[in-house]
C-alpha positions in Angstrom: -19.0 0.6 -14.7 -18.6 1.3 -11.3 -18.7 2.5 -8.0 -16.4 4.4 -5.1 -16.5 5.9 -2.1 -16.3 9.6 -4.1 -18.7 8.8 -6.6 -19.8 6.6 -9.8 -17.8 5.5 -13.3 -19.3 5.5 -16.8 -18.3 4.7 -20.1 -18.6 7.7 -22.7 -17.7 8.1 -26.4 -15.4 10.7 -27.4 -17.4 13.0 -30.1 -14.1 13.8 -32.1 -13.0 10.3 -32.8 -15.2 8.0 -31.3 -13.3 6.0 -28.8 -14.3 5.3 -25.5 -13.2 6.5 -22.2 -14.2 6.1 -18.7 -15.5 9.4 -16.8 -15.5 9.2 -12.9 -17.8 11.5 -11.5 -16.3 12.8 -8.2 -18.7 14.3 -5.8 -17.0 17.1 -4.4 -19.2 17.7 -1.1 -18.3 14.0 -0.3 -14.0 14.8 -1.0 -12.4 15.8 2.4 -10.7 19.0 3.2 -7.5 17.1 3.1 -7.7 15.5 -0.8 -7.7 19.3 -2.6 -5.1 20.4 -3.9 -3.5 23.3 -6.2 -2.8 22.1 -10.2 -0.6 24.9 -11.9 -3.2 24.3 -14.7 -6.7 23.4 -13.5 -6.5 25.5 -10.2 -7.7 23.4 -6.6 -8.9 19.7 -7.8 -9.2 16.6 -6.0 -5.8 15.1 -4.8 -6.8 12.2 -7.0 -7.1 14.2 -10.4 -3.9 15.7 -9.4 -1.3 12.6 -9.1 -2.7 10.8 -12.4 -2.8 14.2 -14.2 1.3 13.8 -13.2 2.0 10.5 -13.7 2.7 8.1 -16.5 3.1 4.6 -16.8 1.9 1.5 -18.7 0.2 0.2 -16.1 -1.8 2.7 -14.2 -4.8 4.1 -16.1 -4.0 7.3 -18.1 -5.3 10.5 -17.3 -7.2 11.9 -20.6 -8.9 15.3 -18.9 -10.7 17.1 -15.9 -13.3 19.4 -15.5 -16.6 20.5 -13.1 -19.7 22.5 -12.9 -21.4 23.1 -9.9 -21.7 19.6 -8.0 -18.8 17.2 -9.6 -15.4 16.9 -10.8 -15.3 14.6 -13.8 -12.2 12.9 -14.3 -11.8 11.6 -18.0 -9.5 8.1 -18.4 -8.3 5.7 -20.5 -10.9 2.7 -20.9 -8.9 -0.1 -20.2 -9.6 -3.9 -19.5 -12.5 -7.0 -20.6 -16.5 -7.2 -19.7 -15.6 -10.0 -17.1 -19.7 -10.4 -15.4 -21.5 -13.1 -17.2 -24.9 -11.1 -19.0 -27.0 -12.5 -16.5 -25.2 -12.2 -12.7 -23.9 -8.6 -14.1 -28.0 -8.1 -15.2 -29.2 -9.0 -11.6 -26.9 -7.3 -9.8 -27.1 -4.4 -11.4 -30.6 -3.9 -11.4 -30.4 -4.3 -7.6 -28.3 -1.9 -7.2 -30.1 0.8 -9.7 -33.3 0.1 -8.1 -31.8 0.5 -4.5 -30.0 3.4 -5.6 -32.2 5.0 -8.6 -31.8 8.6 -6.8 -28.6 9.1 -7.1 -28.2 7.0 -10.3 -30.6 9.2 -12.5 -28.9 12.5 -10.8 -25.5 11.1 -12.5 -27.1 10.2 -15.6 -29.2 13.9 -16.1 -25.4 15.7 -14.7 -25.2 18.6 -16.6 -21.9 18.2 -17.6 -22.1 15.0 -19.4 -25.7 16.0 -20.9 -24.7 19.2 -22.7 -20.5 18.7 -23.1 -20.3 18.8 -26.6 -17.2 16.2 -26.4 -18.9 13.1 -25.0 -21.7 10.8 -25.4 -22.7 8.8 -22.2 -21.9 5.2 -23.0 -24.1 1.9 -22.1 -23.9 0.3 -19.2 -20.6 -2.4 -18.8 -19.9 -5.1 -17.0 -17.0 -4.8 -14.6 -13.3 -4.8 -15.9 -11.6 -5.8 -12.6 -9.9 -8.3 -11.3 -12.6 -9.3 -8.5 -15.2 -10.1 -11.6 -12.1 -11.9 -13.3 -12.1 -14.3 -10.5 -14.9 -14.3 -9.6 -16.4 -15.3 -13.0 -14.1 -17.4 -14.9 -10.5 -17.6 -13.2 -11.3 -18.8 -9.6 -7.5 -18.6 -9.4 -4.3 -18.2 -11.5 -1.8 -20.9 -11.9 1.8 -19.8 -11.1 2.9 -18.1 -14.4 -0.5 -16.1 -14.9 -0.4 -14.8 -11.0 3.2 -13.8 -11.8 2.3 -12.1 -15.2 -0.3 -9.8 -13.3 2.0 -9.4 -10.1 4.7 -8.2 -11.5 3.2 -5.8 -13.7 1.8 -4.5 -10.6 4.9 -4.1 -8.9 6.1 -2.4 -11.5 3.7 0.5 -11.2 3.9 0.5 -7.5 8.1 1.0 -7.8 7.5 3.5 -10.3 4.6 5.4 -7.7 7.6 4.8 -5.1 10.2 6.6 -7.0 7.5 9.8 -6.9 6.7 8.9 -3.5 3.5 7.9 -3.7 1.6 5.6 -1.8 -1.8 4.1 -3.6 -3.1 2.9 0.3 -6.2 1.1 -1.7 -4.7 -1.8 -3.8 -6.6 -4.8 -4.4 -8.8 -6.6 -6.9 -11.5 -4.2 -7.6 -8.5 -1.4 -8.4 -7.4 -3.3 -11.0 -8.5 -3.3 -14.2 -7.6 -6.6 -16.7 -8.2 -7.6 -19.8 -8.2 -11.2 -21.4 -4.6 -11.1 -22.3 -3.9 -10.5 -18.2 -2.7 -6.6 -18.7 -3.4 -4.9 -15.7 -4.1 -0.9 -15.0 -4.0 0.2 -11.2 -7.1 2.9 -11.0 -8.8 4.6 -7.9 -6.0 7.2 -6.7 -8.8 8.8 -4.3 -6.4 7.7 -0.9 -3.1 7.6 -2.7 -0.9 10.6 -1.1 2.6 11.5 -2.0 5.0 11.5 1.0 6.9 14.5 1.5 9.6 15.3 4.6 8.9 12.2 6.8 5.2 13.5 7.1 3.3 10.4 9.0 0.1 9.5 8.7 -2.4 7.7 11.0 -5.4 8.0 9.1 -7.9 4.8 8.7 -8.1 4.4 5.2 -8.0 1.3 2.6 -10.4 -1.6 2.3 -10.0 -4.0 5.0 -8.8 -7.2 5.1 -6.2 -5.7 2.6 -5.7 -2.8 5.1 -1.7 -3.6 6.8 -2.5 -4.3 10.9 -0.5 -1.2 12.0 -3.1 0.8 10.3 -6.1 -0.8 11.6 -4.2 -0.3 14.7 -4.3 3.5 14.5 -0.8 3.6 14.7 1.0 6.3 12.3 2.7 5.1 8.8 4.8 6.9 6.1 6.4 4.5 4.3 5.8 1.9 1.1 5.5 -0.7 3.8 1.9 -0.6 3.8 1.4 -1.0 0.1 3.5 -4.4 0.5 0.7 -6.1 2.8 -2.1 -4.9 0.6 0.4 -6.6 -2.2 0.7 -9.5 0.3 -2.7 -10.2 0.1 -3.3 -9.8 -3.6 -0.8 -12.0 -4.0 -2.8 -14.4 -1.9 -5.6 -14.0 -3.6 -4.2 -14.5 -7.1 -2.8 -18.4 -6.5 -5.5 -19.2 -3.8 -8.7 -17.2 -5.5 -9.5 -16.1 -1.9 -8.1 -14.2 0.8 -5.9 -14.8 3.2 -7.4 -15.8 7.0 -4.9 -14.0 9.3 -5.3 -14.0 12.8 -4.3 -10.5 13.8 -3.6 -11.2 17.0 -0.8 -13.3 16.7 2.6 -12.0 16.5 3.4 -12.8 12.9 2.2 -14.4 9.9 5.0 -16.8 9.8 2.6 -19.4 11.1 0.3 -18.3 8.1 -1.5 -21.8 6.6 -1.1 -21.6 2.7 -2.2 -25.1 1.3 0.1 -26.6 -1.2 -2.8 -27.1 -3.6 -5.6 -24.3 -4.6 -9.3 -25.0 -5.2 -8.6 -26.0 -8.8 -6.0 -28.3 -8.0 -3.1 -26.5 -8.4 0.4 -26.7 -6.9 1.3 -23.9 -4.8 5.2 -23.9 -4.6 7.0 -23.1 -1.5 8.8 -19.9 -2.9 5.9 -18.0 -3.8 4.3 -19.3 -0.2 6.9 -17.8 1.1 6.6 -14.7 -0.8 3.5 -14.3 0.6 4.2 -14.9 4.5 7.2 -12.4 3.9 4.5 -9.8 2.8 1.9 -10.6 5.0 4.4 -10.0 8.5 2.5 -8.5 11.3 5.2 -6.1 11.8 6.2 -3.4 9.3 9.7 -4.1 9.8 9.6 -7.6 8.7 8.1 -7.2 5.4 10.4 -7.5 2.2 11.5 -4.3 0.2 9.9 -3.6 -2.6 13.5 -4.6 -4.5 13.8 -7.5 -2.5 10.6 -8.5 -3.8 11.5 -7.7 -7.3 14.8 -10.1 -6.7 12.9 -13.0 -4.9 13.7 -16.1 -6.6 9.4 -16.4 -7.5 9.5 -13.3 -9.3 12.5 -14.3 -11.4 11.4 -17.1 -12.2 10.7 -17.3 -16.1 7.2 -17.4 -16.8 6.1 -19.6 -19.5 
């Protein structure tokens, strides 16, 4: 289904009753010394195992088990979210990537785990879920009410990872997983970490251009602040269907050019351009709260 920077996803059948599930395979010589830690239960797992084995909301993708052998963790989720790739881009691409890759595919596929756990069946091979292959194959862009839909159930889960606090530090398209009603599930908790005393941070980590400037800057961060520029730019992306061009340089993004119109012709009004310049500020300072988001007059707005 898909690929991180940890290790591949597949869809499996559970054995007792049949449904599917996704199972990440995490690599554990590739998971730094920094994303262990100690479950009550399960003993040292990846960091990532950890927070979704603890946390529980609509929409994030639910934690269903964990286990290892020798060479992976395999983390067991919810299967969430529509076959977006049409048969034959998904066909072609994939191909590409198994022949370019067919080591390390076949050593997934042949994992001892998967081929002699008497609880799953390795699944066929899927289309992506996310919201990248959402755009990128049918949507282009949202109008107004369907971008609001998916945003704010995305800000819900990121104020509910905020009241534990959490930080994701990877949100964007290809963590989110949508079906063809437009539900979302936030996945990929492999950077999230969960702020405790002040701790700071000043690690590089994220997808750029989604990263927040004070990061790619190398200056240290601690705060939810970071999260609302990744949000900024998803945002972006949703009305416009691409991302923003943002000249880093520059002092602010108040100068940021959002058209009035997107590529498919639609209207882009002026409060939810200004949403986005207010999330997209240079300066960490200057970005909205994650409630004064929630109580901007875009997000109130009754979607139809």
């Amino acid at each position: 289904m898909g690929r991180g920077g940890f290790g591949l996803v597949f869809v499996a059948e559970r054995i007792s009753d049949g449904v599917e599930v996704a199972v990440k395979f995490i690599i554990k010589e590739k998971v730094p010394v920094s994303a262990w830690t100690k479950d009550p239960d399960l003993g040292i797992i990846p960091r990532e195992c950890y927070i979704l084995k603890h946390i529980n909301h609509p929409c994030i993708i639910k934690y269903l088990d964990c286990y290892s052998d020798r060479k992976y963790f395999y983390l067991v989720m919810e299967l969430h979210g529509s076959s977006w790739s049409k048969n034959n881009i998904y066909k072609n691409n994939y191909q590409n990537e198994k022949d370019n890759n067919n080591k390390m595919y076949t050593s997934f596929i042949n994992a001892a785990a998967l081929k002699t756990n008497n609880n799953f069946h390795v699944g066929k091979v899927r289309p992506s879920m996310d919201l990248f292959e959402c755009i990128e194959s049918y949507f282009e862009c949202f109008d107004e009410n369907q971008a609001r839909y998916i945003f704010v159930q995305l800000l819900s889960a990121i104020k509910y990872l905020n009241s534990l606090s959490i930080i994701h530090r990877d949100i964007k398209d290809e963590n989110i997983l949508i079906d063809r009603d437009l539900n979302i599930k936030l996945i990929d908790f492999g950077a999230a970490i969960q702020i405790k005393g002040g701790r700071v941070y000043d690690k590089f980590v994220g997808t750029v251009p989604y990263i927040a400037p004070e990061i790619i800057n190398g200056q240290e961060y601690g705060s939810l602040t970071q999260d609302i520029y990744s949000l900024g730019v998803l945002l972006h992306l949703l009305i416009y269907g691409e991302l923003p061009a943002i000249n880093l340089n520059k002092d602010d993004s108040s100068s940021l050019n959002l058209p009035q119109c997107t590529i498919k012709g639609n209207y882009c009004s002026e409060k939810v351009r200004h949403l986005i310049r207010w999330m997209l500020q240079k300066s960490p300072s200057s970005r909205p709260t994650l409630d004064e988001i929630l109580d901007h007059d875009w997000i109130k707005e009754k979607t139809n």
